[in-house]
C-alpha positions as CSV (number, residue, x, y, z in Angstrom):
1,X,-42.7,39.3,89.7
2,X,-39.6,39.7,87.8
3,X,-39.5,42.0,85.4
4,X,-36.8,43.7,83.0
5,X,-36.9,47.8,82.6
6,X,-36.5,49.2,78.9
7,X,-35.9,52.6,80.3
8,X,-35.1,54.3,83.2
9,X,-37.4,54.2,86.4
10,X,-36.9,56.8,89.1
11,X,-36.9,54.8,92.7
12,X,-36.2,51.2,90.8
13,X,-34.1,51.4,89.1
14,X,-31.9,51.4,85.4
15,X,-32.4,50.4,82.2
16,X,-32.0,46.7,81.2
17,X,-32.0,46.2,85.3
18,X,-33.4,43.0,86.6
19,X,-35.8,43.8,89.6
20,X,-38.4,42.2,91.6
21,X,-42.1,44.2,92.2
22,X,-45.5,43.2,93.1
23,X,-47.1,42.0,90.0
24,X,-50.2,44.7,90.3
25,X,-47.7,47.4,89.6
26,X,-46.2,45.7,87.1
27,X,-49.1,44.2,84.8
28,X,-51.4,47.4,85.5
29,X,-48.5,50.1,85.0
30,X,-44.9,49.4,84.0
31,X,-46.1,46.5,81.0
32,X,-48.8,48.8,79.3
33,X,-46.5,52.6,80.0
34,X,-43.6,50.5,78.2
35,X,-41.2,50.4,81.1
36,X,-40.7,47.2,80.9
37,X,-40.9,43.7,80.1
38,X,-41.9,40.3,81.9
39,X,-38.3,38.9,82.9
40,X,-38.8,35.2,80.7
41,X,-35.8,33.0,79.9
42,X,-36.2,34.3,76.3
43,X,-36.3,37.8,77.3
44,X,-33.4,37.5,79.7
45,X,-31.2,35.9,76.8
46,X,-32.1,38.7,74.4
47,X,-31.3,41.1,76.8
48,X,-28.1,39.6,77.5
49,X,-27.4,39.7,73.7
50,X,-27.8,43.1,73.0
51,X,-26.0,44.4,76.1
52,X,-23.0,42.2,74.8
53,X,-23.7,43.7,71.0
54,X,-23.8,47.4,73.0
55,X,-20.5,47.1,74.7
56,X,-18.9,45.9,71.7
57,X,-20.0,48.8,69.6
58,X,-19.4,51.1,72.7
59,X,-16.0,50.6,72.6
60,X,-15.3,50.6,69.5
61,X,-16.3,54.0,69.4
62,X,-14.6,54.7,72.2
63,X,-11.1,53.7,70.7
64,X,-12.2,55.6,67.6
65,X,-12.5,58.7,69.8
66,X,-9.7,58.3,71.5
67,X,-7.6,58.0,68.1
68,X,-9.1,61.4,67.0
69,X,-8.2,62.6,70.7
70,X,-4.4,62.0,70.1
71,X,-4.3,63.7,67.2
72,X,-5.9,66.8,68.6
73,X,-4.1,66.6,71.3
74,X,-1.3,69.2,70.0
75,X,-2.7,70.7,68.0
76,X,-3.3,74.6,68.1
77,X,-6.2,76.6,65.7
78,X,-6.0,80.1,65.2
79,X,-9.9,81.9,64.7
80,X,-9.6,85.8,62.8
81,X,-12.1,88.1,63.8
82,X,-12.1,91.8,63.1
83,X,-11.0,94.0,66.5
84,X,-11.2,97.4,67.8
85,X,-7.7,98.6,68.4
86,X,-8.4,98.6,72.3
87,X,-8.6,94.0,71.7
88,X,-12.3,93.9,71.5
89,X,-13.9,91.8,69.0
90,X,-17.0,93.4,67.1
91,X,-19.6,90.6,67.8
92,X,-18.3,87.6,69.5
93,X,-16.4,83.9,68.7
94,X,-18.7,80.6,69.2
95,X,-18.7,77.0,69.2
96,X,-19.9,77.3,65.5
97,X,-16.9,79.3,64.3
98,X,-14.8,76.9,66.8
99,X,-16.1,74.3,65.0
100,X,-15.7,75.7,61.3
101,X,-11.3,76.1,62.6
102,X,-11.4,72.4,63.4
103,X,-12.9,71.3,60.5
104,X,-10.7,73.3,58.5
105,X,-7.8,70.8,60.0
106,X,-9.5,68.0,58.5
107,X,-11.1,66.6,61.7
108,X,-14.7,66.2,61.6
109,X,-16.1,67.8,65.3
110,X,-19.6,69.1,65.7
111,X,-20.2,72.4,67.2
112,X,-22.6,70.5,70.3
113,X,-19.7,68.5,71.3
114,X,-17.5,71.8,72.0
115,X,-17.6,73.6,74.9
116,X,-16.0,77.1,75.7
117,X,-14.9,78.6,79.0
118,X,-17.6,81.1,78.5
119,X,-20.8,81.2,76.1
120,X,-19.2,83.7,73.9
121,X,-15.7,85.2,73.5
122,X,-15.5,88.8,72.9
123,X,-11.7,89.9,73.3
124,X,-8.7,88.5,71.5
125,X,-6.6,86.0,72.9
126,X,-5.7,82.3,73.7
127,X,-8.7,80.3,75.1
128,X,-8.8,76.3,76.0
129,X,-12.1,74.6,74.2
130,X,-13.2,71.1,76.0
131,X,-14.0,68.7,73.0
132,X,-16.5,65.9,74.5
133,X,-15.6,63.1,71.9
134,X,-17.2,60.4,73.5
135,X,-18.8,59.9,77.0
136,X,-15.3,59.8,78.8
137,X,-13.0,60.9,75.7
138,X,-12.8,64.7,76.9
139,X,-9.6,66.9,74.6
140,X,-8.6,70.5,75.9
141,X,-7.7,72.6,72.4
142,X,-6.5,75.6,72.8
143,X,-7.4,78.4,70.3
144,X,-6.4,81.3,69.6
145,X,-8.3,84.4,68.7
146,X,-6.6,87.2,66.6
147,X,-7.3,90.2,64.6
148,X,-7.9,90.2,60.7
């Protein structure tokens, strides 16, 4: 039996996949657990249809992403954070206040989509923050992180 996945199945295979089981496992597992569906003309149009749709909104948000990449590009943010004369900061720098620096550019970046070479920064300094714009749109920032 033919049959069309609505998610991921580990050992068949991917979601929206086309693939050939026995019809037991099917009807008495994959059907009711909402795996997936019977593979019908219909449903094999539909399917079709929305995987067009989804590539054409994936990409559009990829070239959106990749606009906001060039434009961060170059740029450099500066974070103030109060130090001990011997370069330590009291407490630490974050993805949040990373975030806040960015924002403060006039770019609109959510702190989950930043990562930092470490989980918190706690000396002064220049750092490089990964931006994960889209799935492949990945930006290197570089920050730096000075005394008030």
């Amino acid at each position: 039996m033919d049959i069309i996945l609505t998610q991921d199945v580990e050992r068949l295979g991917n979601k929206d996949d086309i693939v050939s089981v026995k019809e037991g496992y099917a009807r008495n597992f994959l059907i009711p657990q909402k795996m997936a569906i019977a593979a019908t003309a219909t449903a094999r149009k539909v399917m079709e249809e929305n995987k067009r749709q989804r590539a054409h909104k994936e990409a559009r948000l990829r070239e959106e992403a990749q606009k906001i990449a060039d434009k961060l590009a170059n740029k450099k943010v500066s974070i103030g954070a109060k130090v001990s004369s011997s370069g330590k900061i009291f407490g630490s720098v974050n993805t949040i206040q990373v975030a806040e620096a960015i924002n403060k550019k006039g770019f609109e970046i959510d702190r989950k989509q930043i990562t930092l070479p470490s989980d918190s920064i706690k000396e002064a300094g220049t750092y490089t923050a990964k931006i994960k714009l889209f799935k492949d749109v990945i930006v290197e920032l570089e920050f730096d992180v000075v005394g008030e």
